[in-house]
C-alpha positions as CSV (number, residue, x, y, z in Angstrom):
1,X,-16.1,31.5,18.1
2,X,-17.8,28.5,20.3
3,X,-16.5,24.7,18.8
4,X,-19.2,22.6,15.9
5,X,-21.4,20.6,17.4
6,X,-22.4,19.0,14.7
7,X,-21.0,17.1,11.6
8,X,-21.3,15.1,8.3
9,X,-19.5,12.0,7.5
10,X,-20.0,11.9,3.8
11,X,-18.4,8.4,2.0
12,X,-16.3,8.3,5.3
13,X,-14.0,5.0,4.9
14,X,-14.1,4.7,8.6
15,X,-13.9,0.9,9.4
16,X,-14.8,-1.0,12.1
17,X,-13.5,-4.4,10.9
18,X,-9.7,-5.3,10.1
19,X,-9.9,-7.0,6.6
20,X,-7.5,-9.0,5.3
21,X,-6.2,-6.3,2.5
22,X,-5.7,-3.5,5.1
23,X,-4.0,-5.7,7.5
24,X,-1.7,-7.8,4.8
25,X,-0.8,-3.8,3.3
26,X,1.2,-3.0,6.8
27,X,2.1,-6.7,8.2
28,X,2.2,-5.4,11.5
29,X,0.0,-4.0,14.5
30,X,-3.4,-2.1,13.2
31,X,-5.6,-0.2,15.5
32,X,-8.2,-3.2,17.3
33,X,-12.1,-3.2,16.2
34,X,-12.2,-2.1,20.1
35,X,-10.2,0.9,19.5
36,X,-12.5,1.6,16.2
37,X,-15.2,1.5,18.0
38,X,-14.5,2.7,21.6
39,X,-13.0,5.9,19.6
40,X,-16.2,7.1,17.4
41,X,-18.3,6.2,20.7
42,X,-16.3,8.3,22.7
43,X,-16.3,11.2,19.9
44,X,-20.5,10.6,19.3
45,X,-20.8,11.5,22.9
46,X,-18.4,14.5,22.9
47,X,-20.5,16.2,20.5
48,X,-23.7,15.2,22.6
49,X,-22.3,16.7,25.1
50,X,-21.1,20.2,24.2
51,X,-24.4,20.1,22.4
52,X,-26.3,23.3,22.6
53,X,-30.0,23.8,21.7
54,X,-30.6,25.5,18.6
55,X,-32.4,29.1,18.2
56,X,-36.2,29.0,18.5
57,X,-38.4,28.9,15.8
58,X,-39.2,32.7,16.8
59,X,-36.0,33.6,16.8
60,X,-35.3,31.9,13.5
61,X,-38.2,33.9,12.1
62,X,-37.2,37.1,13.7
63,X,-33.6,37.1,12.6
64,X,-34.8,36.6,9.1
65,X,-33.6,33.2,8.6
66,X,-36.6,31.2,8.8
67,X,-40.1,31.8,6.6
68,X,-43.0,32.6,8.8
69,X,-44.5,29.4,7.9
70,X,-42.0,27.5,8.6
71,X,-42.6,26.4,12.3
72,X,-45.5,24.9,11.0
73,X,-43.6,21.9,9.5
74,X,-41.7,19.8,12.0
75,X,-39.6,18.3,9.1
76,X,-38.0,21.6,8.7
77,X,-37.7,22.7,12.1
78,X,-35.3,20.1,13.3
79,X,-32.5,21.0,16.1
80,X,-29.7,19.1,14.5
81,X,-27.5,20.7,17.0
82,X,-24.9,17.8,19.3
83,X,-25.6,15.0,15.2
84,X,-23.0,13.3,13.8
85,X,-24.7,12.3,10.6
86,X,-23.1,9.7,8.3
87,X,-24.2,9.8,5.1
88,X,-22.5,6.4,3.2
89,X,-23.2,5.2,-0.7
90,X,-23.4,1.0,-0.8
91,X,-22.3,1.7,-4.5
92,X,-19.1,3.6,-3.8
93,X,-16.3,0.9,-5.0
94,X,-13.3,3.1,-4.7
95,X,-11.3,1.3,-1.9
96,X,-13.8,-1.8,-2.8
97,X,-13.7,-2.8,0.7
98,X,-17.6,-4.1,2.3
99,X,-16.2,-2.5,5.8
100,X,-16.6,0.8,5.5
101,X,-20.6,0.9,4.3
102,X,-21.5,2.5,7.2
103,X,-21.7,1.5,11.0
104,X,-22.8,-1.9,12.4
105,X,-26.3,-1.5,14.0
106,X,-24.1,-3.0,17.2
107,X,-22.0,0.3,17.1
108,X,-25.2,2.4,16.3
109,X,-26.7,2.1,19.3
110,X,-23.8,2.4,21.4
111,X,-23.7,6.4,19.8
112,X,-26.7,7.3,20.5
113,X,-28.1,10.1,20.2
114,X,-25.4,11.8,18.2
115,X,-25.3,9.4,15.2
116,X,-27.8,9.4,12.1
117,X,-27.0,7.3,9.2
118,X,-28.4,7.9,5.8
119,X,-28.1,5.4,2.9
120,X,-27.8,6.6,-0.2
121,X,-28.7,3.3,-3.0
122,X,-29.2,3.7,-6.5
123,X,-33.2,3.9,-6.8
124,X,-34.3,4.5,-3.2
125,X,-36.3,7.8,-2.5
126,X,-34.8,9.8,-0.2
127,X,-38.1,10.2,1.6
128,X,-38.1,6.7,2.6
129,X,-38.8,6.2,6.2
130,X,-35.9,5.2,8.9
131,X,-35.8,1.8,9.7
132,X,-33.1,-1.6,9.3
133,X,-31.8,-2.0,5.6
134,X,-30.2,-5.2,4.6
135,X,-27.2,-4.2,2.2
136,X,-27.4,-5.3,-0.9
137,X,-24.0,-7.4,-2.5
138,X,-23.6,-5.3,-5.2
139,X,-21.4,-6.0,-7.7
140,X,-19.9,-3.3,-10.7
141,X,-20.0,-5.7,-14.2
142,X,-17.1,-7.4,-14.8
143,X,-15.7,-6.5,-11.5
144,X,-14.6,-9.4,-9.3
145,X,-14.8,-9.6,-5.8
146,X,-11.9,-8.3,-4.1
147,X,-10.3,-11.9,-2.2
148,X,-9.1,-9.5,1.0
149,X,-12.7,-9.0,2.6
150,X,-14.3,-12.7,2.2
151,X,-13.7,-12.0,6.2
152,X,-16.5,-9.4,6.0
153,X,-19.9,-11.1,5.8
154,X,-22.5,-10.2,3.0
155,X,-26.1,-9.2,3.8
156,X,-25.6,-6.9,7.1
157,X,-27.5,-4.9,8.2
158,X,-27.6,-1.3,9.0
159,X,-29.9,0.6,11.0
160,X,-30.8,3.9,8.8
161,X,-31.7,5.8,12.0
162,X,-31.9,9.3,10.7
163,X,-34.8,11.6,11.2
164,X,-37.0,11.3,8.1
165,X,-36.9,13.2,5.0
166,X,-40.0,15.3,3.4
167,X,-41.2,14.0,0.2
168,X,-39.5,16.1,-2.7
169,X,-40.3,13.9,-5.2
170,X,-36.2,12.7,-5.9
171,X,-35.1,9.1,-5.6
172,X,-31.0,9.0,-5.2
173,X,-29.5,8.2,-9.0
174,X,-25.8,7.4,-9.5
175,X,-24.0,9.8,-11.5
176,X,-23.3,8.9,-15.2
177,X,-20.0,7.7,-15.8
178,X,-17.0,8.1,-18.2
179,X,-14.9,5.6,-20.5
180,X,-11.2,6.0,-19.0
181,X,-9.7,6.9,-15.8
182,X,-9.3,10.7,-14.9
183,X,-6.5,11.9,-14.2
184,X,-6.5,11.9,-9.8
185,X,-6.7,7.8,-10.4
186,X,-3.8,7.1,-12.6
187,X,-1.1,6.6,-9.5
188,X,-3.6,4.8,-7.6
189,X,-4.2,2.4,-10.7
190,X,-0.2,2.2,-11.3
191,X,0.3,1.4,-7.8
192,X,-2.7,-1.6,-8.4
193,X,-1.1,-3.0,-11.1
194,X,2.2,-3.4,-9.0
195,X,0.5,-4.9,-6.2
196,X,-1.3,-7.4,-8.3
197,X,2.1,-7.9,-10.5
198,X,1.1,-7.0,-13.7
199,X,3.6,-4.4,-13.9
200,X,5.8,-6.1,-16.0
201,X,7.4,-6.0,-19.9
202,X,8.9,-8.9,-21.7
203,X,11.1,-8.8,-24.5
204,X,13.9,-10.4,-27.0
205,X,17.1,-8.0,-27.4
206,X,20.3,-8.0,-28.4
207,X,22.8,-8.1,-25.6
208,X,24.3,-4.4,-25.0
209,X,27.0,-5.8,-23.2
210,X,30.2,-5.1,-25.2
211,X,32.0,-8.9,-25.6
212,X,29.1,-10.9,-24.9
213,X,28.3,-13.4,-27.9
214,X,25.1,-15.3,-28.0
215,X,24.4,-18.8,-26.8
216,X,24.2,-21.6,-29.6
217,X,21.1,-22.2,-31.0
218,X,18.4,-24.4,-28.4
219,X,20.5,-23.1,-25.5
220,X,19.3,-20.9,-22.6
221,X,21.0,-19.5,-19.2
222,X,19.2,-17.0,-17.3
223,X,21.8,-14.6,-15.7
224,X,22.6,-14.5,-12.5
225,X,22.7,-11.0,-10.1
226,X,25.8,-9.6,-10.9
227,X,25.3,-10.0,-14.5
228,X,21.4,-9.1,-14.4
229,X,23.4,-5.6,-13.1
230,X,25.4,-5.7,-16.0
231,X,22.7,-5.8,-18.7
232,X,20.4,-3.2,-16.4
233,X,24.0,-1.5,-16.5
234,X,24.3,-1.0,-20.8
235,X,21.0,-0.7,-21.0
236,X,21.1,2.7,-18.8
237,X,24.6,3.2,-20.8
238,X,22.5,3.8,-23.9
239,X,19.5,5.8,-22.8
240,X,17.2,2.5,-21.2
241,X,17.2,2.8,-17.7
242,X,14.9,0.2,-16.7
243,X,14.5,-1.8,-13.1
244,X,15.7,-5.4,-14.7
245,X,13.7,-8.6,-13.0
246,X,15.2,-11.3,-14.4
247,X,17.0,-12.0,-18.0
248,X,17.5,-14.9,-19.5
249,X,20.6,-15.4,-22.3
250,X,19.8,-16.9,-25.9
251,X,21.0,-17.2,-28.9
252,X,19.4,-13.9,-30.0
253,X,20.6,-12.2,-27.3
254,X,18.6,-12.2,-24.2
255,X,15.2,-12.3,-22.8
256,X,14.3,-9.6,-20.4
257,X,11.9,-9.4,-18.0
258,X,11.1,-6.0,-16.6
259,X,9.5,-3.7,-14.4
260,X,7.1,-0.3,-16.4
261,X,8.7,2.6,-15.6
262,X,6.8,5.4,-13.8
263,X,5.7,7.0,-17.6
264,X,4.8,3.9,-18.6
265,X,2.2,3.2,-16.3
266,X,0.7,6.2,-16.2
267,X,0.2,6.1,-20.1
268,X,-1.0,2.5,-19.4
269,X,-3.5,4.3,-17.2
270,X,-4.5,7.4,-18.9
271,X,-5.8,4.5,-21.6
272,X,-7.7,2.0,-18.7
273,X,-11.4,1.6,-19.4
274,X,-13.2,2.1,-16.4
275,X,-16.6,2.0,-15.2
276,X,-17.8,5.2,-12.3
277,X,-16.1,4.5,-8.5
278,X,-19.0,6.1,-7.6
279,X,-16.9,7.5,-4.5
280,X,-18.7,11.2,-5.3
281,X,-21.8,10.2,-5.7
282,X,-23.4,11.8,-3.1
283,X,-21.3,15.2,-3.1
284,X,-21.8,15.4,-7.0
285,X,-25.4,14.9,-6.7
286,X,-27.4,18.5,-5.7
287,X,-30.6,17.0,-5.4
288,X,-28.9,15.0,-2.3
289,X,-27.7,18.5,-1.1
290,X,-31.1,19.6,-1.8
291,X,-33.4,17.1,-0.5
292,X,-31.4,15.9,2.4
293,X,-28.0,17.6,3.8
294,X,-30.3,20.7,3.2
295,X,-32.7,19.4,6.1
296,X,-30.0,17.4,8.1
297,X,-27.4,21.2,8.5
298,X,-27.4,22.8,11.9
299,X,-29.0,26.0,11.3
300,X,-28.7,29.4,13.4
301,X,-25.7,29.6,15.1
302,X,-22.9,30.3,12.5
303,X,-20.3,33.1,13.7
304,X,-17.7,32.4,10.3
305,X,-19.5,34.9,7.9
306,X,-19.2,38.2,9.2
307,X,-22.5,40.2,7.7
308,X,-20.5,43.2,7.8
309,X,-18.1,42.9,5.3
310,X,-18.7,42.2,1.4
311,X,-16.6,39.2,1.2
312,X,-17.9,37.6,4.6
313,X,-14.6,38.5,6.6
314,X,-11.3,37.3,6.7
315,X,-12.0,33.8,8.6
316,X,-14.7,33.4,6.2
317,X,-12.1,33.3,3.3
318,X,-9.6,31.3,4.8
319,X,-12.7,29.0,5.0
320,X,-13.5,29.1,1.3
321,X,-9.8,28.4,0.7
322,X,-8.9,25.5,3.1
323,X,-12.3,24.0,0.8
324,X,-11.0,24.3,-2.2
325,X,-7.2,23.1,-2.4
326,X,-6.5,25.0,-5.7
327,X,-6.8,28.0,-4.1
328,X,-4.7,27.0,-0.6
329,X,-2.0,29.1,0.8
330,X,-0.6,25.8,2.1
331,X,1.8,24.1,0.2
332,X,1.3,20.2,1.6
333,X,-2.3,21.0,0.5
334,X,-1.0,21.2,-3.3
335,X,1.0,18.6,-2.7
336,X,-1.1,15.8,-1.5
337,X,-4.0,16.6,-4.0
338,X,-1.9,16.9,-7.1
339,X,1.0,14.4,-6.2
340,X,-0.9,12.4,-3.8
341,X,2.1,13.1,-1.2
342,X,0.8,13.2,2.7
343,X,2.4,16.2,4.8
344,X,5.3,14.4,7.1
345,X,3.0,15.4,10.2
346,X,-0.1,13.8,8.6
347,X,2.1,10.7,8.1
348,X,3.3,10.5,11.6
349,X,0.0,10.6,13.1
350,X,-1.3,8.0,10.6
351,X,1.3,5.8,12.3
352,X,1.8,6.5,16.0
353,X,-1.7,9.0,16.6
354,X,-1.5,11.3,19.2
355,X,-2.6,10.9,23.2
356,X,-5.9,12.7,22.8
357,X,-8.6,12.0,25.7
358,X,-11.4,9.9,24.0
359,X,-9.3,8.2,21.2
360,X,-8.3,4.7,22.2
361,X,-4.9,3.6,20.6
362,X,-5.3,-0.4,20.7
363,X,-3.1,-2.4,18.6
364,X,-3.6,-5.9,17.6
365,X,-0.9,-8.3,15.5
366,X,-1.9,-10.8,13.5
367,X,0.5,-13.5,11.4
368,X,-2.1,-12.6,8.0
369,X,0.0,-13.5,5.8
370,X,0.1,-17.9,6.3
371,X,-3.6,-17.2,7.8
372,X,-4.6,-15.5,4.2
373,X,-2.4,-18.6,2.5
374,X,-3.8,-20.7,4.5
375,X,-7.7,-19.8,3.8
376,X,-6.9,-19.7,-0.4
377,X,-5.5,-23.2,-0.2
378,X,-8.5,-24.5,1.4
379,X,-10.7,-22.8,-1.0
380,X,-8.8,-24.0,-3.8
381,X,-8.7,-27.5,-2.4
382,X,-12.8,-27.3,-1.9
383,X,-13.0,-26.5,-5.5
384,X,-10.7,-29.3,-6.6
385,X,-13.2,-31.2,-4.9
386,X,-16.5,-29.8,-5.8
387,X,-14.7,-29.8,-9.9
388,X,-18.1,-32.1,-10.8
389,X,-20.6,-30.3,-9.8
390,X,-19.7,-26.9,-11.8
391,X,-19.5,-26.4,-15.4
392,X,-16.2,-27.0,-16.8
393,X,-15.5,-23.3,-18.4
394,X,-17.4,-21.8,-14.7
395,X,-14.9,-24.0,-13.0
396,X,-12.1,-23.1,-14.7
397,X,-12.5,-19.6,-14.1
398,X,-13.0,-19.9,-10.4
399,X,-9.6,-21.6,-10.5
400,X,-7.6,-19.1,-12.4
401,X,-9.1,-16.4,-9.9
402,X,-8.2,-18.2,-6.9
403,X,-4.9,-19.0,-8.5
404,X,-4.6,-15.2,-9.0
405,X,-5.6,-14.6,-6.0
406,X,-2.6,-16.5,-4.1
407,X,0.1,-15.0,-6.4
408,X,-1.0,-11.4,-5.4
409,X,-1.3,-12.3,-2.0
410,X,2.4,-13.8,-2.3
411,X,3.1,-10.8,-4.6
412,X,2.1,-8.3,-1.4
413,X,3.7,-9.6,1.0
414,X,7.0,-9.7,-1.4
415,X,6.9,-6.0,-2.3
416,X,6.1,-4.6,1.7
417,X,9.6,-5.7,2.3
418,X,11.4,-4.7,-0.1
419,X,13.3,-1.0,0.8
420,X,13.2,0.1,-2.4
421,X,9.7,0.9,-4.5
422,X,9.5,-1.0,-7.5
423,X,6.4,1.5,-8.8
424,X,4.8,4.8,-8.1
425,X,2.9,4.9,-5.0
426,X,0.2,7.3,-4.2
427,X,1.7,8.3,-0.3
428,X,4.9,9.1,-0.2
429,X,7.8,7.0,2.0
């Protein structure tokens, strides 16, 4: 078995920026743009390197793999052998970050001749010849911009450098969508609403706590710690445990502010209206298969399917099985893709990677948090002073999003320090 030389990055949210959101999510050091970048180089010319040339067209034809006809056409009798394609959708808003729609024509050329993008936009044929594309600012409806990557500029451009495509007749359509959240997005929408602190319940009760008698009427007292324990205290005493924020005493009883439990926000979830992420468009879509992936594949030197044997050999199964998790021996594969739980190993080389030659470990620290506070206020000062030249009902809008925008960046940097989760995350601790 000889190593691939050859691979597709498909929706890859590889980055070669540090936004504002992925930075303010760890307060501390993230890999540098130089480390980004010097480490996909590095890996681009790896796999130009151990590049070996593809089968001949005979030989294709002999070993009854290619049609007789076939050499005839140059756009199917590319060596794809030593490519790093990178196949990226503009319209895939999953992580909603600009960043990570593919690589920076600056990077591009740096990876030469192992990397080939291909852009995949709603209404573009396939067929379309390579050349610079400006990406479009597109925009779901309803769907505001996300105030962590105002640090990544709109309009760049990316240079769609992949051999071209034969004309098939197909222009690239987005899949059709559905009215509520499936089921793989409800932790990742409960841990959204924490992070942007609408992961709260209000409500009047009557005190549980035996002895305790109202306020008089027009009087209010909000509880301090050891009491807010207390209430959170009879509450769990009768069934209600709840994570208590604050409480405030009454004459009805008291006020209670607290967090949504775990069930809670995933019923909130399995009822969210949604519009398509888009973040399988390409994989869903067979004509992309068809039309492109099945003239971009390294063709003719496969050694996994044995011929031999009916069900292709044992490697050959262990293959279809490591695709498809369902059917995984391993038991952090089950975990991660029905829990959303990363394998401790995963974790740890998330955080401190491993000394491997070609990948550059670079970290860079950056005070985000008063830089990201800082940024807001002057927006929301330039809009106090611009406040005559927009509608009023624009205006105000523009406000209560910036306004919004400050109390989840506040809200963030509250919740990465506190030890104990206050919602269901998607990784584990």
């Amino acid at each position: 078995m000889r190593p691939a030389d050859y691979l597709i990055l498909n929706h890859a949210p590889y980055s070669f920026e540090t936004p504002s959101l992925e930075a303010m999510q760890s307060y501390g050091p993230q890999q540098s743009r130089r480390a980004r970048t010097e480490t996909l180089v590095n890996f681009c010319q790896l796999i130009d390197t151990q590049r070996l040339p593809g089968p001949t067209p005979d030989t294709l034809i002999h070993e009854g793999i290619a049609d007789p006809k076939v050499p005839t056409d140059p756009l199917a009798m590319r060596d794809n052998h030593g490519k790093v394609f990178n196949y990226f959708c503009p319209h895939d808003q999953t992580v909603s970050l600009r960043n990570v729609q593919g690589v920076p024509s600056a990077v591009a050329a740096r990876c030469a001749p192992a990397l080939a993008q291909r852009i995949f936009l709603d209404g573009r044929a396939l067929h379309s010849p390579p050349g610079p594309i400006t990406l479009p600012d597109l925009q779901r409806p309803g769907f505001k911009e996300v105030f962590a990557n105002r640090d990544v500029p709109d309009g760049q451009v990316r240079d769609i450098n992949a051999p071209a495509l034969p004309d098939l007749g197909y222009i690239f359509a987005l899949p059709a969508g559905c009215d509520t959240l499936g089921s793989s997005d409800w932790g990742v929408q409960s841990a959204a609403a924490a992070v942007e602190g609408e992961n709260h319940i209000q409500f009047q009760s009557a005190d549980p706590r035996p002895g305790v008698r109202p306020l008089p009427r027009g009087y209010q007292q909000e509880l301090l710690r050891t009491e807010l324990a207390e209430l959170e205290a009879a509450f769990a005493a009768r069934g209600e445990h709840w994570t208590l924020v604050r409480a405030t005493a009454n004459s009805e009883g008291v006020f209670v502010t607290r967090y949504m439990t775990p069930e809670e926000l995933r019923e909130r979830a399995r009822d969210t209206s949604t519009t398509t992420s888009n973040h399988s468009a390409i994989v869903l879509n067979e004509a992309a298969s068809r039309c492109a992936t099945a003239f971009d594949l390294a063709v003719g030197r496969c050694r996994s399917y044995d011929t031999c044997k009916i069900d292709g050999g044992a490697f050959w199964q262990k293959l279809l099985r490591v695709a498809d998790w369902r059917e995984s021996d391993l038991d952090f594969d089950r975990n991660y893709y029905q829990k959303g739980i990363l394998p401790p190993d995963t974790k740890k080389q998330m955080n401190k990677p491993p000394d491997i030659s070609g990948m550059v470990n670079e970290s860079t620290k950056s005070a985000l948090y008063n830089r990201e506070l800082s940024r807001i206020d002057e927006r929301i000062a330039r809009l106090e002073r611009e406040r005559s030249q927009w509608p009023t009902r624009e205006w105000e809008e523009r406000m209560r999003d910036l306004q919004r925008q400050r109390r989840s960046i506040e809200h963030m940097h509250d919740m990465t320090r506190q030890r104990d989760a206050r919602f269901p995350v998607v990784h584990a601790e």
